[in-house]
VEXNU-142227 format. One line per 10 residues: for each residue x, y, z of C-alpha. Coordinates in nm, 4 decimals, always signed. Example, Ala and Ser with C-alpha at 12.3 -4.5 7.8 and 13.67 -1.06 7.14 Angstrom:
BEGIN
+1.2300/-0.4500/+0.7800 | +1.3670/-0.1060/+0.7140;
This chain:
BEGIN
+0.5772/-1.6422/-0.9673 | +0.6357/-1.8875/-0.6917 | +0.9711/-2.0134/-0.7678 | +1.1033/-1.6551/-0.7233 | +0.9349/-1.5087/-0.4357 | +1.1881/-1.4737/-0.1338 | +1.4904/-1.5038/-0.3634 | +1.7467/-1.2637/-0.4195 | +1.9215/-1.2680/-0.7441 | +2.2546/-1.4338/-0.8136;
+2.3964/-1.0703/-0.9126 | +2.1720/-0.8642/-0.6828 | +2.2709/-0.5190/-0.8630 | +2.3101/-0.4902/-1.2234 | +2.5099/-0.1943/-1.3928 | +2.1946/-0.0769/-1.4596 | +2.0325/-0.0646/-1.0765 | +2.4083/+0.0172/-0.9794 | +2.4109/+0.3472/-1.1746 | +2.0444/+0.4297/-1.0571;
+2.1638/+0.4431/-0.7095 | +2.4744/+0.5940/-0.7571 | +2.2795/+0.9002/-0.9508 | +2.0020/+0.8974/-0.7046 | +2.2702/+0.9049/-0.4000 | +2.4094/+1.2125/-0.5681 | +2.0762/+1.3584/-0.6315 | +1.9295/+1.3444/-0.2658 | +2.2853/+1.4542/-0.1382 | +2.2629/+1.7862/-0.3130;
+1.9087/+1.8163/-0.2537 | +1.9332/+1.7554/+0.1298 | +2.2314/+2.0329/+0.0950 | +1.9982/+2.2846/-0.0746 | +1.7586/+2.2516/+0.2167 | +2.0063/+2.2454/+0.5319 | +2.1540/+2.5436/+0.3696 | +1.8079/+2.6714/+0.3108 | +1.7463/+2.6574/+0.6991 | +1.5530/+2.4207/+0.7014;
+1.5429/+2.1564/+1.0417 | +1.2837/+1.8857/+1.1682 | +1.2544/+1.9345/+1.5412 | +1.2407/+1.5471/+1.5793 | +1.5489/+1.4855/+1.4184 | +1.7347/+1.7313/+1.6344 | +1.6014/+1.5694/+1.9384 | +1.6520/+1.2874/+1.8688 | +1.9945/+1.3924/+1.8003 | +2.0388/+1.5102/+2.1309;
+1.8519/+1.2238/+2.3530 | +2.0266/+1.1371/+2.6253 | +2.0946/+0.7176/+2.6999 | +1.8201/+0.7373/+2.9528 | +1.5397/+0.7669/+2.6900 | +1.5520/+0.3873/+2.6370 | +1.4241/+0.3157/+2.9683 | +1.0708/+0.5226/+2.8333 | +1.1500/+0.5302/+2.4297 | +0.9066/+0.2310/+2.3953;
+0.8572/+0.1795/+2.0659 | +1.1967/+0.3497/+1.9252 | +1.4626/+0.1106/+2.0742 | +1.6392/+0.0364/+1.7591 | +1.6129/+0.4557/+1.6430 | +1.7679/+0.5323/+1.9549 | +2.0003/+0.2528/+1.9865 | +2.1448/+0.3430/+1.6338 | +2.1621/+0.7103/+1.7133 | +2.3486/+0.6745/+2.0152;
+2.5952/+0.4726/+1.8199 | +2.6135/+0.7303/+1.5294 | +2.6971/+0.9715/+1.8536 | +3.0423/+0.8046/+1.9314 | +3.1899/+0.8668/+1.5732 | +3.3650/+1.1727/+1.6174 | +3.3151/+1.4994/+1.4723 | +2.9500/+1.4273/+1.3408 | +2.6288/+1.6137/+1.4322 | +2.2842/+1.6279/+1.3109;
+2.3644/+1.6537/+0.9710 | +2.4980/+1.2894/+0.9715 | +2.1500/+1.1409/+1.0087 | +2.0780/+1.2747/+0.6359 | +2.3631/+1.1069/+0.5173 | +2.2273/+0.7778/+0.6358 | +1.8791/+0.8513/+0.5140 | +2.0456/+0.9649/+0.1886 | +2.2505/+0.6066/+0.1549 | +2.0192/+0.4005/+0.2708;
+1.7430/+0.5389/+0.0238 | +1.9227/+0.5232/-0.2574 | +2.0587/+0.1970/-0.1725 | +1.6570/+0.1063/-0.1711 | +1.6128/+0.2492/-0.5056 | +1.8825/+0.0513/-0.6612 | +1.7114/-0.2931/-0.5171 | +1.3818/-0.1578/-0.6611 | +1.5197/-0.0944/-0.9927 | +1.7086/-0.4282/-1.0142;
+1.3884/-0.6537/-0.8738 | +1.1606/-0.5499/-1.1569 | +1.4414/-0.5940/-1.4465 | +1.4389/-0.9231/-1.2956 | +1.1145/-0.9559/-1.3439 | +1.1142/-0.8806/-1.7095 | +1.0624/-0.4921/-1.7124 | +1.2877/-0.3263/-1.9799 | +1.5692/-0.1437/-1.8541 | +1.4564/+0.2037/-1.9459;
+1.1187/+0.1433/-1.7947 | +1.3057/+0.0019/-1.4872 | +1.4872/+0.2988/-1.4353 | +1.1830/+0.5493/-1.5220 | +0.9513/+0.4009/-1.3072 | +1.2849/+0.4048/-0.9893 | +1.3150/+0.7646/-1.1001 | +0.9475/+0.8268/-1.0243 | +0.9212/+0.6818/-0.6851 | +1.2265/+0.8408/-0.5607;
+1.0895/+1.1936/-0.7220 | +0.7413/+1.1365/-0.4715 | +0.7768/+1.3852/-0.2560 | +0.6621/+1.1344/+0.0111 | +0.9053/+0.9554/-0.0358 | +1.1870/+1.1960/-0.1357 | +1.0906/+1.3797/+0.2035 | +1.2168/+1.0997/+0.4443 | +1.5427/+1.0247/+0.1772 | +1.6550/+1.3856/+0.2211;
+1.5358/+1.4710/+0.5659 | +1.7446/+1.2689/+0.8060 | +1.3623/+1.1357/+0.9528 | +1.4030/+0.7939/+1.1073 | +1.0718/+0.7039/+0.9378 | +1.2357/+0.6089/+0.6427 | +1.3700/+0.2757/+0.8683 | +1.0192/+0.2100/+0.9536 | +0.8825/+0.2287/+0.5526 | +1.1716/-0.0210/+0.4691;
+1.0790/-0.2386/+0.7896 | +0.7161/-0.2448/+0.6886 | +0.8290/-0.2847/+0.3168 | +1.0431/-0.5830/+0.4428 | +0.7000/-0.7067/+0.5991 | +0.5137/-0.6826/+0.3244 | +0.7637/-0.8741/+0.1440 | +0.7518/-1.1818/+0.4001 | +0.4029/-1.1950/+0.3821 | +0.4156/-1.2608/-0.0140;
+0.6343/-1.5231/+0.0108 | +0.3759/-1.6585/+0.2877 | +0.0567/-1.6251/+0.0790 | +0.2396/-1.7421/-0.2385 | +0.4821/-2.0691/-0.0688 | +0.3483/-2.1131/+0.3342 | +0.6788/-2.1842/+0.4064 | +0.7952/-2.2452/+0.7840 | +1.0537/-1.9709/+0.6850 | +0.8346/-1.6865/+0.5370;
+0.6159/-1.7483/+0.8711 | +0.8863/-1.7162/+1.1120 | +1.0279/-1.4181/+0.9090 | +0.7148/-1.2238/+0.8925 | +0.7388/-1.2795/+1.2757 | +1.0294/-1.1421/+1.3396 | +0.9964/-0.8325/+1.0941 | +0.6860/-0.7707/+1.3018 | +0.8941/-0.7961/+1.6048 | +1.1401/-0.5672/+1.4503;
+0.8348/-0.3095/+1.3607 | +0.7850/-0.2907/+1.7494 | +1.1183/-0.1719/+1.8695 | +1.1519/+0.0683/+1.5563 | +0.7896/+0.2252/+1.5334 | +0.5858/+0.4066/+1.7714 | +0.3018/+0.2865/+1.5926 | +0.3847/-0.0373/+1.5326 | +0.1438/-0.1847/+1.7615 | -0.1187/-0.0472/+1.5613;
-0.0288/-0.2195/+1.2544 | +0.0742/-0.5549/+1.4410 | -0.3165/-0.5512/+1.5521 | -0.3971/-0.4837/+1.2035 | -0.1722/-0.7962/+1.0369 | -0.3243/-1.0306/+1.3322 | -0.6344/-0.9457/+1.1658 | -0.5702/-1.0188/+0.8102 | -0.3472/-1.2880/+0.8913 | -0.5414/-1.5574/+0.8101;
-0.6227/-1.4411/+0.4193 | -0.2257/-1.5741/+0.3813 | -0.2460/-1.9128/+0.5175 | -0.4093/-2.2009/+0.2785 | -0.3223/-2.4117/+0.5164 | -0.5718/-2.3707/+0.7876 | -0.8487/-2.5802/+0.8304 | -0.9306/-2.5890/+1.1953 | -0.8381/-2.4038/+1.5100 | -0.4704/-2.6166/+1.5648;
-0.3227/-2.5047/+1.2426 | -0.4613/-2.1462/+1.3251 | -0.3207/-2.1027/+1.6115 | +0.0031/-2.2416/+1.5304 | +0.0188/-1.9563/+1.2227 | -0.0758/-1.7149/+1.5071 | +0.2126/-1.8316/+1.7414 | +0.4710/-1.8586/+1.4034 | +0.4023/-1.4906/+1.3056 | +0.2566/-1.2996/+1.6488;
+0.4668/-1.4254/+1.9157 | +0.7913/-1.2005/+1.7931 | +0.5930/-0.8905/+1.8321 | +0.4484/-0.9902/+2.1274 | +0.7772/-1.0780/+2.2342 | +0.9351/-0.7721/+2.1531 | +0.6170/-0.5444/+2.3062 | +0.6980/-0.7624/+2.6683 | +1.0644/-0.6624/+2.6536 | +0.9093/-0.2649/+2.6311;
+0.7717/-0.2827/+2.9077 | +0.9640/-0.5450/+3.1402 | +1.2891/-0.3195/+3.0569 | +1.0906/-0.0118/+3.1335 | +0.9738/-0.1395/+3.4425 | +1.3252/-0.2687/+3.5702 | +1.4918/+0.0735/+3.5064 | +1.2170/+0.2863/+3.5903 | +1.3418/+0.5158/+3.9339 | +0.9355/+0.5505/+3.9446;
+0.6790/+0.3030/+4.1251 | +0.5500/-0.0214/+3.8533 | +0.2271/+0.2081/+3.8398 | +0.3889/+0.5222/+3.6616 | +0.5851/+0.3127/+3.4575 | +0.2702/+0.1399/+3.3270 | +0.1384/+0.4896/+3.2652 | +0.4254/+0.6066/+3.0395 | +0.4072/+0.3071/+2.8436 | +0.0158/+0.3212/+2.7532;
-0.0349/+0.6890/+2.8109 | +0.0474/+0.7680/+2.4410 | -0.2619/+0.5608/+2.3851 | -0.4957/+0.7096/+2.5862 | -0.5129/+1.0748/+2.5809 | -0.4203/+1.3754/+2.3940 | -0.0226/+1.4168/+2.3757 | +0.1195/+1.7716/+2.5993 | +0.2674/+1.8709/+2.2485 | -0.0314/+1.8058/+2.0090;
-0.0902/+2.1795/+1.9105 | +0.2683/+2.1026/+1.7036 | +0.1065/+1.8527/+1.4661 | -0.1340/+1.9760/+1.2388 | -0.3159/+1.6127/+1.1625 | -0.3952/+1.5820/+1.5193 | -0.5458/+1.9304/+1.5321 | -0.7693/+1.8321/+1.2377 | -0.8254/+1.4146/+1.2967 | -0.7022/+1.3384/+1.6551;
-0.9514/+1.1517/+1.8288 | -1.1991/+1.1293/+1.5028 | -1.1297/+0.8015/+1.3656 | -1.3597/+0.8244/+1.0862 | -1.2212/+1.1232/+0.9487 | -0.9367/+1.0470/+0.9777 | -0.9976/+0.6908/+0.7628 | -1.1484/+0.9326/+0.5090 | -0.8686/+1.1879/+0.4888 | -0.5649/+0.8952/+0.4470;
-0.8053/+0.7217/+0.1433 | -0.8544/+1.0469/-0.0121 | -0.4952/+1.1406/-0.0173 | -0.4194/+0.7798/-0.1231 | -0.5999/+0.8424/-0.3792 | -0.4465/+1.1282/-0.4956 | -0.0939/+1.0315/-0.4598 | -0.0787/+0.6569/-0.4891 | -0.3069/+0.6201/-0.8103 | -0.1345/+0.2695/-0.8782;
-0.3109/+0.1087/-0.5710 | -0.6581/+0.1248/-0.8310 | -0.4377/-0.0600/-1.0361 | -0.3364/-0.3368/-0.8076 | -0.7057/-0.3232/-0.7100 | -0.8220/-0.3567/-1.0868 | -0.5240/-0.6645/-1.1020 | -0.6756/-0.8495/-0.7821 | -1.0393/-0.8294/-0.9076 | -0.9480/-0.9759/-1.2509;
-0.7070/-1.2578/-1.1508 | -0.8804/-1.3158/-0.8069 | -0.4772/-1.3602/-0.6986 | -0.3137/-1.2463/-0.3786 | -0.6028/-1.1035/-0.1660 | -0.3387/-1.0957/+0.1289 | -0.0850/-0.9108/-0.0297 | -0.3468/-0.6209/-0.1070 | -0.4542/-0.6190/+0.2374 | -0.1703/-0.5872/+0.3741;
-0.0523/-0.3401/+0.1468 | -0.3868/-0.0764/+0.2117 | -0.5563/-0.2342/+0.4896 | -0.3001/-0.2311/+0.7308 | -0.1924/+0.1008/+0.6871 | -0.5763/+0.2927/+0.6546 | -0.6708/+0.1009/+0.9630 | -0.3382/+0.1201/+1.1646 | -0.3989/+0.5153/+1.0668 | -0.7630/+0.5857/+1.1447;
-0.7008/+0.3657/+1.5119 | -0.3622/+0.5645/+1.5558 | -0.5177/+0.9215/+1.5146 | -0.8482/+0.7898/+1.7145 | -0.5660/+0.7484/+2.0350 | -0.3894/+1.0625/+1.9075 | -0.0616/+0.8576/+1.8465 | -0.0425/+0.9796/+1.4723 | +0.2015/+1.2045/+1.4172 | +0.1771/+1.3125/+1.0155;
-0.0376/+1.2691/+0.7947 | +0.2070/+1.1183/+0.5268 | +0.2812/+0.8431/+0.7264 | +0.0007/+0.5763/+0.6197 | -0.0199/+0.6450/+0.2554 | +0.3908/+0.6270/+0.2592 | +0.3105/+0.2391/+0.3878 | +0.0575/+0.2103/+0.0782 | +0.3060/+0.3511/-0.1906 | +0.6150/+0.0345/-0.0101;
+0.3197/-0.1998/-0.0355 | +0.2521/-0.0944/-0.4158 | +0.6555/-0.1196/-0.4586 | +0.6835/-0.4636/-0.3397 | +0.4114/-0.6051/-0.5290 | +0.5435/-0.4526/-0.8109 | +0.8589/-0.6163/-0.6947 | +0.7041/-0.9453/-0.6782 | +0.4453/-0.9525/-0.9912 | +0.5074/-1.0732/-1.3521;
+0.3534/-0.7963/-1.5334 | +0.2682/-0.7801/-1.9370 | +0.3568/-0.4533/-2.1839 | +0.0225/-0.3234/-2.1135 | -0.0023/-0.3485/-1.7259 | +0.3768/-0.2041/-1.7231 | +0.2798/+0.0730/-1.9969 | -0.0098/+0.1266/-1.7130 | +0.2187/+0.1173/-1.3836 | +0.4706/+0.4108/-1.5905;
+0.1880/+0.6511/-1.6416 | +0.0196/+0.6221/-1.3178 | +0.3466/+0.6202/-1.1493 | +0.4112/+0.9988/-1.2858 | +0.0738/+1.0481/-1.2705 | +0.0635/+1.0269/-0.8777 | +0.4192/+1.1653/-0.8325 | +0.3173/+1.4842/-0.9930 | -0.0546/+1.5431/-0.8334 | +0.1714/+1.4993/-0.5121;
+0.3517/+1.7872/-0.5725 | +0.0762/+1.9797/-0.7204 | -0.1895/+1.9331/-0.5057 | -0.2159/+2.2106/-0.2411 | -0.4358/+1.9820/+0.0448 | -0.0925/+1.7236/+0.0694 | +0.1028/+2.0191/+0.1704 | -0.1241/+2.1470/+0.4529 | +0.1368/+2.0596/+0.6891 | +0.3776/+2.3350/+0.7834;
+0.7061/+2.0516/+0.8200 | +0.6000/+1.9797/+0.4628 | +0.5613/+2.3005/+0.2852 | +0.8370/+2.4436/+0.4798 | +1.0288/+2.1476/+0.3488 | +0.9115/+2.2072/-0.0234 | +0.9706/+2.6075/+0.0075 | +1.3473/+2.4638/+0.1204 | +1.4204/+2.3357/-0.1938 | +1.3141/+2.6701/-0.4134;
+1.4784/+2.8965/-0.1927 | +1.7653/+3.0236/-0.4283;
């Protein structure tokens, strides 16, 4: 396993993958056609459509959204719309990767492209491909994270440390959230390090891997502070009041209405529908417990999400409730990415794969959400 971790292949897409990604492109286009046409709009996406340059002086944790967005702007001609076609692209581009890691890793090439075809079907997923949402560059930032941190646990290379690092950084100016799930890695971190044995070597891993963020978190508020028109005070105030206090717009998010400020519900609700829609985490569990292999990896992949989710909707900064388990399904992805799997295990990883694409769809609790089932009813309407 080690000699590949962190490697890309020599041909990076196959014919196979290639095709995959072409079809899926094709796929979410007409899909995210069917629901524009449908009537169907995300608030957020048309705002942030419309923000003006002035939101990076209080965007925070969006930099790189916004930053992107305003460059999308200056191509002429193109409105909203245009933010689907680069969720579309980039998703599919995603797919294709996805499909051509695990045929590197031995799977057969129909159960490459089956189990491709079943992630990109999860309506979890599918939602941010064909929704314009700028979540989906958070999922592959986190994805990208998890990734790092495999190569980490598996080499403890100088590189896979200062990469991690700098994804995490990355996760800061891209995520509102992200400062939940940098507390969460700092707390796991050490499961990926063999190399610590007293306090120098841990806090050199800390510096390797946490300074980025921090880094990046500093810049937030230094920038914010030097183009505030406001006093230091009220700058400090817009910065941390998202954590501290229940947002003017919360009646608009449904999760909040039900978990805000309730931690331990909210821990319970984001395992529950893990459960439900991500069956193939019991699998990686089951794998873990017999092999006693990669403890990090499967921390990072649920911990880190349920407790950056239960601390995010205790400080009302949690948005959606498909947020967290969307981190567990990229962290189930990229250790199927990076795992040598036998017939059985991958006969295992197909069925539950369908299995937890299809309860997704089916069961009516994921769709309590209005975004979501007015999303779903979008793609019906005839």
């Amino acid at each position: 396993m080690v000699e590949v971790l962190g490697h890309t292949p020599k041909k990076p897409l196959g014919r196979t993958a290639a095709a995959v990604g072409v079809v899926l492109a094709i796929v979410f286009a007409a899909l995210a056609f069917i629901s524009i046409r449908s009537g169907f709009t995300i608030p957020t996406v048309e705002r942030l459509w419309s923000v003006p340059v002035e939101a990076l002086a209080s965007s925070g944790g969006q930099w790189l959204t916004i930053i992107l967005v305003l460059v999308f702007r200056q191509i002429p001609g193109v409105q909203p719309w245009f933010l689907v076609l680069v969720t579309v692209g980039i998703a599919a581009l995603m797919a294709a990767y996805f499909c051509a890691w695990i045929i590197r890793r031995g799977w057969k090439r129909w159960e490459a492209v089956v189990l491709t075809l079943s992630f990109a079907a999860h309506p979890f997923l599918l939602y941010l491909a064909v929704s314009g949402q700028p979540r989906l560059l958070s999922l592959g930032i986190f994805a990208a994270l998890v990734f790092w941190c495999s190569r980490l646990e598996a080499i403890g290379d100088v590189q896979s440390q200062m990469t991690a690092g700098l994804v995490l950084g990355l996760l800061m100016v891209s995520d509102p959230n992200g400062i939940y799930v940098l507390m969460a890695v700092l707390t796991v971190l050490p499961i990926f390090y063999r190399q610590i044995v007293d306090g120098k070597s841990a806090i050199a891993g800390y510096l390797l891997v946490g300074l980025p963020p921090l880094i990046a978190l500093s810049a937030v508020m230094i920038l914010q502070l030097l183009l505030s028109t406001r006093a230091p005070r009220y700058a400090l105030a817009a910065w941390s009041g998202p954590l501290h206090g229940i947002p003017a717009d919360f009646a608009g998010y449904d999760w909040l209405i039900l978990f805000g400020g309730r931690p331990g519900l909210a821990l319970g609700a984001i395992v529950a529908l893990i459960l439900v829609v991500c069956p193939l985490l019991i699998l990686m569990l089951v794998r873990l417990f017999r092999e006693r292999r990669r403890p990090g990896l499967v921390a990072l992949a649920l911990f880190v999400p349920l407790a950056a989710g239960s601390v995010g909707s205790w400080f009302w900064h949690v948005a959606a409730s498909w947020i967290y388990p969307s981190y567990v399904i990229a962290g189930v992805a990229i250790w199927l990415m990076t795992s040598t799997l036998d017939i059985q295990w991958r006969r295992w990883v197909l069925v539950l794969g369908v299995i937890g694409t299809v309860a997704a769809w089916v069961t009516p609790p994921v769709w309590f959400e209005q975004d979501k089932a007015s999303w779903r009813a979008s793609l019906t309407v005839r």
